[in-house]
C-alpha positions in Angstrom: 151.8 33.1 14.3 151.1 33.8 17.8 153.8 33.4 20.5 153.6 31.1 23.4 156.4 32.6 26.0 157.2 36.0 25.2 159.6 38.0 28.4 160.3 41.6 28.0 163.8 42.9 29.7 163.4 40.2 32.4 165.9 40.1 35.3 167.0 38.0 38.6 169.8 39.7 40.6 171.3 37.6 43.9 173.2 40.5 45.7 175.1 42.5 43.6 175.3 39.6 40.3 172.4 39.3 37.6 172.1 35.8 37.1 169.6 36.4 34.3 170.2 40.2 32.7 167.6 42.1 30.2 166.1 38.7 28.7 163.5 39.1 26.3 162.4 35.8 24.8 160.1 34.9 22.2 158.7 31.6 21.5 156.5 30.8 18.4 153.8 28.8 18.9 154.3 25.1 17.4 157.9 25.4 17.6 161.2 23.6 19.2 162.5 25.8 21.2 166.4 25.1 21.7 167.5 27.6 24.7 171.4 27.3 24.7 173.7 28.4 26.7 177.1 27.1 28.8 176.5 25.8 32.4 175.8 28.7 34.6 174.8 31.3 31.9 171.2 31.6 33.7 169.3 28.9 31.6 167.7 26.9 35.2 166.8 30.3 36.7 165.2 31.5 33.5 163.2 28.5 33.4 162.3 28.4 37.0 160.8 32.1 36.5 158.7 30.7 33.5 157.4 28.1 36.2 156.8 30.6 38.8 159.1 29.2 40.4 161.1 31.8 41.2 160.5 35.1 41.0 162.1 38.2 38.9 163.7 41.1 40.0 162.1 42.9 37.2 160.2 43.1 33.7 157.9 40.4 32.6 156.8 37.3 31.6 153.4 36.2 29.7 152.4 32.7 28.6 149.4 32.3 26.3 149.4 36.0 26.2 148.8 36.0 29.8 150.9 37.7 32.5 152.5 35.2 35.1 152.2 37.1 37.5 148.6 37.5 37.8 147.7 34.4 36.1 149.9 31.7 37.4 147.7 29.0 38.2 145.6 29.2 35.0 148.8 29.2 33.4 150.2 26.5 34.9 146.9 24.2 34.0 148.2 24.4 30.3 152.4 23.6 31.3 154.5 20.4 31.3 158.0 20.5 32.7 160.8 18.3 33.7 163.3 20.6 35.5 166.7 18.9 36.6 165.7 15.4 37.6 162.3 13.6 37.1 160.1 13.1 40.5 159.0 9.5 40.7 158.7 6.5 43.3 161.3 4.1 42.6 159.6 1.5 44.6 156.5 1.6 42.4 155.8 0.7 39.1 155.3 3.3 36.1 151.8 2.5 35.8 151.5 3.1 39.7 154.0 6.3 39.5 151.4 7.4 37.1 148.2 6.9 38.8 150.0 9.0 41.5 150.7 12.3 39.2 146.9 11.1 37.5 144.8 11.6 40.6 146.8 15.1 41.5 145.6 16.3 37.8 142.1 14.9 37.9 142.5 13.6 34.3 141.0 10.2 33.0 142.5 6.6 33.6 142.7 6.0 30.1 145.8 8.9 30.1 148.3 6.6 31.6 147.9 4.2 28.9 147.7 7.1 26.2 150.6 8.6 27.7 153.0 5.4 28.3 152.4 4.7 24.6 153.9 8.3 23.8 157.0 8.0 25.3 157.4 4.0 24.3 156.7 2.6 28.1 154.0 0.4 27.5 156.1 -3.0 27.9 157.1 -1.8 30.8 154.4 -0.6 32.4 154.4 -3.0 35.2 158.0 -2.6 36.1 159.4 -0.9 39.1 161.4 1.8 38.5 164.3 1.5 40.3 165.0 -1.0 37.7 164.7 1.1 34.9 167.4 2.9 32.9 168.0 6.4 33.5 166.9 7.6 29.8 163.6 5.2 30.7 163.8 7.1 34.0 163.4 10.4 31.8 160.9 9.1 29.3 158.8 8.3 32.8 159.6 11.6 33.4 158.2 13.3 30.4 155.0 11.2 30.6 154.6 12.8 34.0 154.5 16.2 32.6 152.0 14.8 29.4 149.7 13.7 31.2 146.9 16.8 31.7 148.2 17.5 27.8 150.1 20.7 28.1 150.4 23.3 25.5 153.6 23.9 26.6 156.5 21.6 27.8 159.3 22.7 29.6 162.5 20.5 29.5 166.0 21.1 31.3 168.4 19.8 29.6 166.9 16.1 29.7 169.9 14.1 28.0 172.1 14.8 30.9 174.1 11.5 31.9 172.0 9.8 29.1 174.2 7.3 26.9 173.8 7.5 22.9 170.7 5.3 22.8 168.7 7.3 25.5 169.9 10.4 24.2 168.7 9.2 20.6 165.1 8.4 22.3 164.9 11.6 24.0 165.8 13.2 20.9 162.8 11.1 18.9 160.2 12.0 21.3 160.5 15.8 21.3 160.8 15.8 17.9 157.3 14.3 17.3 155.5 16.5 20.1 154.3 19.5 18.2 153.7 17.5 14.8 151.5 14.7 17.1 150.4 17.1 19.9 150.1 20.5 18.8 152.5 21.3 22.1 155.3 23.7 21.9 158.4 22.8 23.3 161.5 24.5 25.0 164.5 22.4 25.9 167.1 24.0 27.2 171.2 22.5 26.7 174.4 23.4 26.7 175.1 21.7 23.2 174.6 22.8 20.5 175.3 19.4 18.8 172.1 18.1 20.4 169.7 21.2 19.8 170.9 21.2 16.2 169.2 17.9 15.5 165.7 18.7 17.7 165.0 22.4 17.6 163.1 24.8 15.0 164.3 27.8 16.7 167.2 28.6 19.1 168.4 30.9 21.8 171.7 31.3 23.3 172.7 32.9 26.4 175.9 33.6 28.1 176.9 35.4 31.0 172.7 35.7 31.9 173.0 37.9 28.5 170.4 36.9 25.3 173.5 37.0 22.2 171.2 35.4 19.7 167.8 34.6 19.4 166.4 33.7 15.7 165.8 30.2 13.6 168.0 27.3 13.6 168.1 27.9 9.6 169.7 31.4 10.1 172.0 30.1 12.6 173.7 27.6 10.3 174.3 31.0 7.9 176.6 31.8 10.3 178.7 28.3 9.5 179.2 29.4 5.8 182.4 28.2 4.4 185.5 30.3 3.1 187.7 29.5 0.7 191.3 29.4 2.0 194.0 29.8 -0.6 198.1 29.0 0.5 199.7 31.5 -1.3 203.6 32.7 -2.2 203.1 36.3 -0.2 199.8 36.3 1.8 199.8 39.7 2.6 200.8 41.6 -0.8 198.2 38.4 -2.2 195.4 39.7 -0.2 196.2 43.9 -0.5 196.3 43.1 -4.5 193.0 41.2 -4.6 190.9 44.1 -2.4 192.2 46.6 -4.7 190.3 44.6 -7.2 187.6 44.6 -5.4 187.7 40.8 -4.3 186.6 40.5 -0.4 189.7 38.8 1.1 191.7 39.4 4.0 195.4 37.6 4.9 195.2 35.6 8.4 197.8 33.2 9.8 199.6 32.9 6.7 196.7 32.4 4.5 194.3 33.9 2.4 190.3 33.5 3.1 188.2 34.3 0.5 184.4 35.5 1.8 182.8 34.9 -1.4 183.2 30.9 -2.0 181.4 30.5 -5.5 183.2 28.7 -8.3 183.3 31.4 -9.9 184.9 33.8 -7.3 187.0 31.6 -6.6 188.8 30.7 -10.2 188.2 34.7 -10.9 190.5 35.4 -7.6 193.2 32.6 -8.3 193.5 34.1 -12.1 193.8 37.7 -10.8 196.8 36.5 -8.4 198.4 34.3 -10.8 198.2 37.2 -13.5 199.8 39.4 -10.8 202.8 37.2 -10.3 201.7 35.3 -7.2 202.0 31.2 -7.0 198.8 29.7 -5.8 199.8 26.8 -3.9 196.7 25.1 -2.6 192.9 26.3 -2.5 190.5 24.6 -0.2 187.3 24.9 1.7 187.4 25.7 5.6 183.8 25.7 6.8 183.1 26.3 10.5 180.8 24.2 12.6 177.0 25.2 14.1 179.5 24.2 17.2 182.3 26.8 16.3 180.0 29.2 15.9 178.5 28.4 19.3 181.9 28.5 20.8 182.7 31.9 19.3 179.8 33.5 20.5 180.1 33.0 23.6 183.6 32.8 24.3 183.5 36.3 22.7 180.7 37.8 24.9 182.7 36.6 27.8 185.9 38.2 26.6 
């Protein structure tokens, strides 16, 4: 599989402060791209660099396994992006805000229909849209940046200030997109909640540092339960059980068991209780994809 955005060691410095430090990205073709990250860990400026933009302080970035810098405008033919807040006319209808964007892309008449039907506008095609809702307002916005059928869309963090339902529609359409479409998509967020439920693949930033980059699958690995037992002496409990060769350790009180099969678990409990220990309680404690974001970047920040 061939990847779409690949950076190598890219940087953007203001002064004396790297907003973006030593990101190297890489985007699989097909994929959801969730790029995560807290507000001001460099995700806008990284994106605006993919656009061209902005431009880097230094190392690079190739689209379509082409270099941006000397390819930009070919490049650009092939991207869709919605960056902060969509560009429209709120005294014109969609259909008119679309025949706008459609004679500045030379595509075919026929693409505003196609498009409106994508992103579930077609009743309201004739509507102006200073009436619509803002997650309409970002649907309008989307089929802005479909319509000369990208490779590639670009999204920054398009549920902002959405309620449930719009966020629930955003959600819907990006999911369909490479399935439908063939297009690979990045969104970038700063929850994890939200890219859980869209993306294939994640990255997450923090302090304009890359602290993770793989599959969304490998990053729920990281949310594997313990077993926590309540104990009569935690620490002896814990000492007695790694000198049997059981992983545990003793934390606030408690002993966490990293090896949470049945059969671990009764095997640990029967060692303690032979040793003279009373097991009070035993239950699961299993951290969530948004603890472990948390963590990580709470603990690059420390």
């Amino acid at each position: 599989m061939g990847y779409v955005i690949q950076t190598n060691h890219l940087v953007k410095q203001f002064g004396q402060e790297k907003a973006v430090d030593n990101i190297s990205l890489a985007i699989p073709e097909g994929e959801v791209y969730g790029f995560l990250g807290p507000n001001g860990a460099g995700k806008t400026t990284t994106i605006r660099m993919l656009l061209g933009l902005m431009t880097s302080t230094s190392g690079s970035i190739h689209i379509f396994n082409q270099d941006l810098n000397k390819e930009r405008i070919d490049i650009l033919k092939h991207v869709g992006s919605l960056v902060e807040n969509p560009s429209y006319y709120p005294h014109l209808t969609a259909e008119e805000n679309l025949e706008v964007f459609r004679k500045v892309y030379g595509v075919p008449k026929s693409r505003i229909r196609e498009v409106l039907g994508v992103v579930r506008l077609s009743d309201v095609a004739g509507k102006k849209v200073k009436a619509f809702s803002l997650g309409m307002k970002q649907r309008l916005g989307i089929a802005i940046a479909l319509l000369h059928q990208p490779k590639l869309l670009i999204l920054d963090e398009p549920t902002n200030g959405l309620d449930p339902s719009g966020i629930i529609e955003i959600r819907h359409l990006i999911k369909r997109l490479p399935d439908e479409f063939g297009m690979t998509v990045l969104i970038s967020s700063h929850l994890l909640s939200e890219i859980d439920q869209i993306a294939t693949s994640v990255g997450i930033i923090s302090e304009g540092k890359m602290i993770f980059q793989d599959s969304i699958e490998n990053l729920r690995e990281h949310a594997q339960q313990n077993v926590v037992l309540r104990v009569s002496d935690s620490i002896a409990a814990s000492q007695a059980l790694l000198v049997r060769g059981v992983d545990a350790k003793n934390q606030d009180g408690r002993v966490y068991l990293h090896e949470n099969s049945d059969d671990h678990v009764s095997q640990a409990i029967r060692m303690l209780v032979q040793d003279g220990y009373a097991v009070y309680r035993a239950e699961e404690e299993k951290r969530s994809l948004e603890d472990i974001f948390l963590a990580m970047t709470k603990g690059h920040a420390s």
